[in-house]
C-alpha positions as CSV (number, residue, x, y, z in Angstrom):
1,X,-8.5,10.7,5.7
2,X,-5.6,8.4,6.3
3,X,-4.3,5.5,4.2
4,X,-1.9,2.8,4.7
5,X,-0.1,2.4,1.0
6,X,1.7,-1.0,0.4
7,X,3.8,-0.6,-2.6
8,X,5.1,-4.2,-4.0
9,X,7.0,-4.9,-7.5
10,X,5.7,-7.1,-9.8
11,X,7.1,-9.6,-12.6
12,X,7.8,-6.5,-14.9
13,X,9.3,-4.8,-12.1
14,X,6.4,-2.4,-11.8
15,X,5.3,-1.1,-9.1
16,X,2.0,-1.7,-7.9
17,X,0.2,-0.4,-4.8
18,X,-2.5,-1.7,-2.7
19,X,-4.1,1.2,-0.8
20,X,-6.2,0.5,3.1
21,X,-8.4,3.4,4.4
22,X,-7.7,4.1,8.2
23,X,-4.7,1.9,9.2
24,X,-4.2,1.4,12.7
25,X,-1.9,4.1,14.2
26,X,0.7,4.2,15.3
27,X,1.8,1.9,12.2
28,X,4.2,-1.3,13.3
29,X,6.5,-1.2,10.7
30,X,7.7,-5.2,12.0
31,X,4.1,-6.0,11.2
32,X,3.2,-4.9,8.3
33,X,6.4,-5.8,6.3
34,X,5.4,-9.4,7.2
35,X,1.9,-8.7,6.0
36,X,3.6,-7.5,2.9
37,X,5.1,-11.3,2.6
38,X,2.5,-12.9,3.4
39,X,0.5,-11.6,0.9
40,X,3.3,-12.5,-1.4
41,X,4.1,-15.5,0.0
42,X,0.2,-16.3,-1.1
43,X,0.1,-15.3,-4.1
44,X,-3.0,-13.1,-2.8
45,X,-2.9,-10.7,-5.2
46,X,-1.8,-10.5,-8.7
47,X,-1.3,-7.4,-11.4
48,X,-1.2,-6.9,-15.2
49,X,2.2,-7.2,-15.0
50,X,2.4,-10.5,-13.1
51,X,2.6,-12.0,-9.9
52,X,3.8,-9.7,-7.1
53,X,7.4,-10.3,-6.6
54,X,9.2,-8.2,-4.1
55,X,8.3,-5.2,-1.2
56,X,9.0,-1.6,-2.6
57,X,8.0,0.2,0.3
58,X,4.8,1.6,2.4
59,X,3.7,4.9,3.6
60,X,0.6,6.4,5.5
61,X,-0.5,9.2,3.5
62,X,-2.9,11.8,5.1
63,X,-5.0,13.6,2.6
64,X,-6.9,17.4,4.0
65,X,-9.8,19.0,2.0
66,X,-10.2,22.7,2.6
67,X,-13.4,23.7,0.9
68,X,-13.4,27.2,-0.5
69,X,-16.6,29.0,-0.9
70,X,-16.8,30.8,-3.7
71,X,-18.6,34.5,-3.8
């Protein structure tokens, strides 16, 4: 399974990530670094560290699961 990780800093300069199951391929870059300021421009989401204060980075990450039967 696929997921779209938004990675933002917060006050303390941690990071913090916000994780979406089954983003929309291919991923616009262009849109979702402005979805990444809106949602900071909001104030949509906070952390125990603080308000969210800056983009880090985002990533899709693909995850496989190979089951292995055991005899």
């Amino acid at each position: 399974m696929k997921k779209l990780e938004l990675k933002f800093l917060n006050e303390d300069d941690k990071t913090v990530t916000y994780s979406l199951e089954e983003p929309v391929e291919p991923v616009d870059p262009a849109a979702v670094g402005a979805a990444m300021d809106e949602i900071i421009l909001q104030n949509a989401f906070t952390s125990s560290g603080g308000d969210l204060v800056s983009r880090k980075s985002a990533r899709v990450v693909d995850r496989n699961v190979v089951e292995i039967e055991l005899p």
